[in-house]
C-alpha positions in Angstrom: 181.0 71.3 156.9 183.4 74.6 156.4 184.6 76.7 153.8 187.4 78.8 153.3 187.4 82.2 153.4 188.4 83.4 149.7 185.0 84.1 149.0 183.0 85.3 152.2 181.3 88.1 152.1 184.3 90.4 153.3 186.3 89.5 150.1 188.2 92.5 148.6 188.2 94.1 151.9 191.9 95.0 153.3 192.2 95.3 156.9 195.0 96.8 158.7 195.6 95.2 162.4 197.5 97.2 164.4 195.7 95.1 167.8 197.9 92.8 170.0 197.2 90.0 172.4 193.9 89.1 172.1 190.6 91.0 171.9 191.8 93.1 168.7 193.2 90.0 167.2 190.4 88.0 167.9 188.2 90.9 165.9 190.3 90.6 162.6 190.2 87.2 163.3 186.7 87.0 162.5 186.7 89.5 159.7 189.3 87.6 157.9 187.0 84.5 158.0 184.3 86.1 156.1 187.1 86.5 153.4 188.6 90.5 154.2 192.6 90.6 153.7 194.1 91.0 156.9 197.0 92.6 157.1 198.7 92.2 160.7 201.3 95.1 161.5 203.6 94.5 164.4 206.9 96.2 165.8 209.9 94.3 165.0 212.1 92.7 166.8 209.4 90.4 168.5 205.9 91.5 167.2 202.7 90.5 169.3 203.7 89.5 172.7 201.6 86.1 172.2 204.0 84.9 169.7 206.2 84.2 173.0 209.2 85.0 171.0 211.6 85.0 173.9 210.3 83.1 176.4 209.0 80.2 173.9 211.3 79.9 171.1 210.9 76.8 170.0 207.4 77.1 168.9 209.2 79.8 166.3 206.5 82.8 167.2 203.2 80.7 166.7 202.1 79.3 170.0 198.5 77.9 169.8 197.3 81.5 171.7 199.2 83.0 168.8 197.3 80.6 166.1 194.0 80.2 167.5 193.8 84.2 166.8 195.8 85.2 163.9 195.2 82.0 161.3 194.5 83.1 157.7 196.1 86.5 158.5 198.9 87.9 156.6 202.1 89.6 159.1 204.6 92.6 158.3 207.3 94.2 160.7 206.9 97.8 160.9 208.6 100.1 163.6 206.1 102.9 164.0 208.7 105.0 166.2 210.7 105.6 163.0 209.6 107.5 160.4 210.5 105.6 157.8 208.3 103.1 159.2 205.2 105.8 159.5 205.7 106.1 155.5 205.2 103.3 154.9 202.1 102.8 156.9 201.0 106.0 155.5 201.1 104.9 151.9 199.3 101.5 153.6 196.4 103.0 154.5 194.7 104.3 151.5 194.9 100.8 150.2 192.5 99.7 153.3 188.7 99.5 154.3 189.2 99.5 158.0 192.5 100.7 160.3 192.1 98.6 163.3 194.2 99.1 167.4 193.9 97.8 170.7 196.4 100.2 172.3 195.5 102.4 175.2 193.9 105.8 174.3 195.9 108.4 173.1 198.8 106.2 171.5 198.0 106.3 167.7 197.5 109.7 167.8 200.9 110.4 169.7 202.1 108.4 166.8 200.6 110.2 164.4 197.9 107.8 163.2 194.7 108.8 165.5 191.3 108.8 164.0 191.7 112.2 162.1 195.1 111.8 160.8 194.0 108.3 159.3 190.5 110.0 157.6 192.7 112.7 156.4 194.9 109.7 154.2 191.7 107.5 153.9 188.4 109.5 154.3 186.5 105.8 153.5 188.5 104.4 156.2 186.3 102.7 159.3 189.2 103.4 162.3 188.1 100.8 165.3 189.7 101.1 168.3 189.0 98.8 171.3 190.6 99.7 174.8 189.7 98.4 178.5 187.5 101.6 179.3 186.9 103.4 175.9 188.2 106.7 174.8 185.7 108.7 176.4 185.1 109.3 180.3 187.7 109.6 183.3 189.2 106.0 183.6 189.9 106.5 179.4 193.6 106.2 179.8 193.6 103.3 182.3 195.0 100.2 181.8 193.6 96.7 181.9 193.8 92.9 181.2 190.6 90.6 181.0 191.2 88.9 184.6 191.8 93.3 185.9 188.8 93.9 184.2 186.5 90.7 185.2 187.6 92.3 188.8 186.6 96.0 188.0 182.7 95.1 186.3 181.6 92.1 188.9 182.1 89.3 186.8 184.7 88.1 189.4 182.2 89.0 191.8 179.5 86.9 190.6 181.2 83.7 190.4 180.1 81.3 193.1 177.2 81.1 196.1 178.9 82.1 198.9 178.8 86.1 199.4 181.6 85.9 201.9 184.2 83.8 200.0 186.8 85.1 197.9 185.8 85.9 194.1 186.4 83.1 191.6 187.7 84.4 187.8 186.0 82.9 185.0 189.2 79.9 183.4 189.1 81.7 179.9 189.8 85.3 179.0 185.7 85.5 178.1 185.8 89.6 178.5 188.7 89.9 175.9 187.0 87.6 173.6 183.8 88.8 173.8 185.7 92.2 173.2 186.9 90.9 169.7 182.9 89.5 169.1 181.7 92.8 169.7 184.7 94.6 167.6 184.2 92.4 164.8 180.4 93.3 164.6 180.6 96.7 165.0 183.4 97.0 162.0 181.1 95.1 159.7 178.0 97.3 161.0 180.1 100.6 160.1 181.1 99.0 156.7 178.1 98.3 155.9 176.8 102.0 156.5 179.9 102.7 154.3 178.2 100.7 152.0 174.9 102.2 152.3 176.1 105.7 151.3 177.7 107.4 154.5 180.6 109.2 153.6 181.3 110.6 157.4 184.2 109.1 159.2 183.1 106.0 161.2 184.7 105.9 163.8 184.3 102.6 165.9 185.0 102.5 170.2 184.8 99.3 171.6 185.3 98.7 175.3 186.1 95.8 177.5 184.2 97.2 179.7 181.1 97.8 178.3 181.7 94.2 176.6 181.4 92.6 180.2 178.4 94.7 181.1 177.1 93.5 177.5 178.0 89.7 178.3 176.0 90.3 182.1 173.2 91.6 180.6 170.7 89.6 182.3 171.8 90.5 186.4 173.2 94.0 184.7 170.1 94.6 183.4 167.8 93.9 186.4 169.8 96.1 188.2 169.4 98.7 186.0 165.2 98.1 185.5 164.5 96.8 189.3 167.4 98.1 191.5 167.6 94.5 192.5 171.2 93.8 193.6 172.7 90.1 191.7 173.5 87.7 194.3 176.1 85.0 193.7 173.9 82.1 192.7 176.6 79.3 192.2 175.5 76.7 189.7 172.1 77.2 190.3 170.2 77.8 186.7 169.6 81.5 186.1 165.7 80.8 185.8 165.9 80.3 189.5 163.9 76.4 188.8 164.6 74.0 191.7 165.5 71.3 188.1 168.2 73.7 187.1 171.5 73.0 188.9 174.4 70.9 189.1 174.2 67.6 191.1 176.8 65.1 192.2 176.5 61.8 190.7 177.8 58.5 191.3 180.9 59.8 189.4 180.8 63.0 188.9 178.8 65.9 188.0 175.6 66.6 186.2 174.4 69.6 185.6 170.5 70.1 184.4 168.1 72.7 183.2 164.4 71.5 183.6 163.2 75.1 184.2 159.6 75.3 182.8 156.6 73.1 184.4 156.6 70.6 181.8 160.4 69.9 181.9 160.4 69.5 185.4 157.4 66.9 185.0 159.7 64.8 183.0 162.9 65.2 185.4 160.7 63.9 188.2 159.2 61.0 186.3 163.1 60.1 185.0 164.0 60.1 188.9 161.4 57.7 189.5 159.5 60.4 191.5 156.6 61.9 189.7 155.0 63.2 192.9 158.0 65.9 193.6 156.6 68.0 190.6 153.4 68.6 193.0 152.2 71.4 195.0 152.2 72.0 198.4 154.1 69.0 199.6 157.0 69.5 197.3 157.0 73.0 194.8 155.7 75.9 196.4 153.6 76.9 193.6 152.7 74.7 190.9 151.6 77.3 187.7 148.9 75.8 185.4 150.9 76.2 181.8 153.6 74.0 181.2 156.0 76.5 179.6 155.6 78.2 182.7 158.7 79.1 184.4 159.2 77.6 188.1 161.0 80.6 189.4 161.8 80.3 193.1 159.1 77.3 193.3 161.6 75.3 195.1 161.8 73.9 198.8 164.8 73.0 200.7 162.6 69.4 200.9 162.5 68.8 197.0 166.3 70.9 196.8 167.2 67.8 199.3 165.3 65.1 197.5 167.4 66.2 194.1 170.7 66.4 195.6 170.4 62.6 197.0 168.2 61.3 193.8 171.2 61.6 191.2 173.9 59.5 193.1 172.9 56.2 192.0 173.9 56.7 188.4 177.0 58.0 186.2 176.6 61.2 184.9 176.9 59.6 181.0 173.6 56.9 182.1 172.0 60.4 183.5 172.7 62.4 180.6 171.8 59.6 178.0 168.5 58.9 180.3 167.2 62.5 180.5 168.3 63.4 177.2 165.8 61.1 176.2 162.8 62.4 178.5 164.0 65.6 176.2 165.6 66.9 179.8 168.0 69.9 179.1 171.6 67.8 181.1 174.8 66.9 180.6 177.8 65.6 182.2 180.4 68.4 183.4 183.4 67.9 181.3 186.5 69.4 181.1 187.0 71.4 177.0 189.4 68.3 176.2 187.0 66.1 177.5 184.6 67.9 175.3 186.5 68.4 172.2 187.2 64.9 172.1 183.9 63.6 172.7 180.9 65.4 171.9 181.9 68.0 169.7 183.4 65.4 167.4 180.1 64.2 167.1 178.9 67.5 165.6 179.3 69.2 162.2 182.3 71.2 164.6 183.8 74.4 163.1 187.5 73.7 163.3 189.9 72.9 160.8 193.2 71.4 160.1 195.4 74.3 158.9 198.6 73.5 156.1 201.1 72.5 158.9 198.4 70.2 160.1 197.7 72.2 163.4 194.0 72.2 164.0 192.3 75.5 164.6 188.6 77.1 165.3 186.7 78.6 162.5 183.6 81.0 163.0 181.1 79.9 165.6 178.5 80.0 163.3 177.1 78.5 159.8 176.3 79.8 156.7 174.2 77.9 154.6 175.5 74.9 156.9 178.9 76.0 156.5 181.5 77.5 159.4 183.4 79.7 157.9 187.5 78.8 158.9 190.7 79.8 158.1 193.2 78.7 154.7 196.5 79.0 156.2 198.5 78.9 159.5 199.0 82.3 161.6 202.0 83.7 159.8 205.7 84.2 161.1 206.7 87.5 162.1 206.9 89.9 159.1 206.2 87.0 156.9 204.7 89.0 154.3 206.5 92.5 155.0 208.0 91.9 151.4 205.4 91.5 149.7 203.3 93.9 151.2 206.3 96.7 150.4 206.5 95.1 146.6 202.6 96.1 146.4 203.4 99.3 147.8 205.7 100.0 144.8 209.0 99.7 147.0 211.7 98.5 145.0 214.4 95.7 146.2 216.8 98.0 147.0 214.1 100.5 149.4 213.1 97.1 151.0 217.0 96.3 151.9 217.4 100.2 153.6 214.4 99.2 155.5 215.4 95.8 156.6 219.1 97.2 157.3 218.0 100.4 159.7 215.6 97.8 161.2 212.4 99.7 160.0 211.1 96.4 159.0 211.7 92.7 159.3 
């Protein structure tokens, strides 16, 4: 089940995005599914450099990167190095809730719209900037991309199980998403101290950085507490159980996650070998609870004994098998593979869009319903217009701005 966004929670709420690529994009993405007005703001003549507009013209500036993250936005063409293009943006943002940018520190201001020149217009204003390293601190003004950045914080790092081979990069852009998670929650935190009464700027600094550290929290943390160094651990389950790993099959690959006592009881009886689940021969240490976790119980004996056990089925007859022993596994698939199997057999969360392109909502449910976008990712400067008509710019203003390419 979904529902679109014209009345989420957000509704009434205008947001300017100033963000490019992805993670600031993929922030207003998410507040423009809980119903805010999203009002993208890119330079003309090519906009956000995701729209591929010279390199990938036939998809007219919405490639799928382009739609997945920008989908029931609305678009205007603005030239911020031109000062008739800062007027307009300055009579913009008095009209908005939150005045959102991805650039690197110091660049809004240079243009005249850093955190206390945008209060000064719009003292209700929640200005959210996300950046690779934050604006605070000595690497502030450098540079980075998610893959830089996966490198810089030992993500890259972690990938793998052998300490002496080269680092791995997680396939998707996870730091710059889960940038654009963390962006979107800490707008709708600050708007909702807004809401509560606070009438101090809010001013909202969101890292890539400190997003990777956030999405390692459980090696990052043990570090911190224990001074214990993460070691790269492969595809071994992070409760360290000898029934959490990923095991060849007949096929393929299954990868399973029996890491208390009584799972692992049930993965052994599945295998047709009860007796592995006991202690000396086999476990280490077999604990007396069943929810107990079998952290480092395993032998290179039993390790052995799984590794050969699973290659006499498919991975689908092991996943259907030990899914009914309720067995945490599944088959490793590739996200098509996914997408058009399981997920399709879920309530899903994505949704064909007007041109029929088919797009991911919100992650989540409300009331059993994901949240998802009502219209396609808009054209460059698609609502620039309209957006100047609401501004009180007359037909003749508009045509000055088109003509000294101010705005498309």
């Amino acid at each position: 089940m979904t529902e679109t966004t014209a009345k989420g929670p957000l509704a009434g709420l205008r947001v300017l995005d100033l963000s490019h690529v992805l993670a600031g994009p993929y922030a207003s993405y998410h507040l423009a599914l809980l119903g805010a007005e999203v009002i993208k703001i890119e330079r003309p003549p090519f906009g956000d450099a995701i729209r591929d507009l010279e390199t990938r013209p036939q998809d007219g500036g919405v490639t799928a990167a382009f739609q997945g993250v920008n989908a029931g936005k609305r678009a205007m063409a603005l030239d911020l190095e031109q000062e008739a293009g800062k007027a307009v943006l300055r009579r913009l943002i008095p009209t908005a809730a939150v005045f959102l940018e991805n650039f690197r520190p110091g660049k809004m201001a240079r243009l005249g719209f850093g955190p206390e020149a945008v209060a000064a217009l719009n003292p209700r204003i929640v200005y959210a900037s996300i950046s690779a390293w934050g604006q605070q601190g000595e690497h502030a003004g450098r540079p980075g991309y998610d893959h830089v950045m996966q490198a810089a914080t030992g993500m890259m790092w972690l990938q793998g199980d052998d300490a002496a081979a080269p680092p791995v990069k997680v396939g998707f852009p996870v730091i710059d998403m889960g940038a654009g998670m963390m962006g979107a929650m800490a707008i709708m935190a600050a708007l909702m101290r807004r809401q509560g009464g606070e009438v101090g700027p809010l001013v909202v600094d969101v890292s890539m950085a400190d997003a990777a550290l956030a999405l390692m929290s459980a090696p990052a943390a043990r570090y911190l507490m224990e001074g214990f160094a993460p070691k790269r651990i492969g595809h071994a389950a992070f409760s360290a159980s000898p029934g959490g790993n990923v095991f060849r099959t007949a096929d393929g690959w299954l990868a399973t996650a029996a890491n208390n006592l009584g799972q692992f009881d049930r993965l052994c009886a599945a295998l047709g070998h009860p007796e592995w689940a006991t202690a000396p021969a086999w476990l280490r240490l077999r604990p007396e609870s069943p929810a107990a976790m079998l952290r480092d119980c395993g032998t290179p004996q039993l390790d052995a004994a799984l590794q050969g056990a699973f290659s006499g089925r498919s991975s689908a007859e092991w996943e259907a098998l030990l899914g009914a022993a309720s067995v945490p596994a599944a088959a490793v698939r590739s996200p098509a593979e996914f997408i058009d199997g399981p997920y399709r057999a879920t309530a899903g969360f994505s949704a064909k869009l007007p041109s029929g392109a088919e797009t991911l909502g919100a992650g989540f449910r409300i009331n059993g319903a994901a949240p998802v976008p009502a219209t396609d990712a808009p054209a460059l400067g698609a609502d620039t217009a309209a957006v100047l008509a609401g501004l009180g710019y007359g037909a003749a203003e508009v045509a000055a701005l088109r003509r000294d390419g101010v705005v498309r």
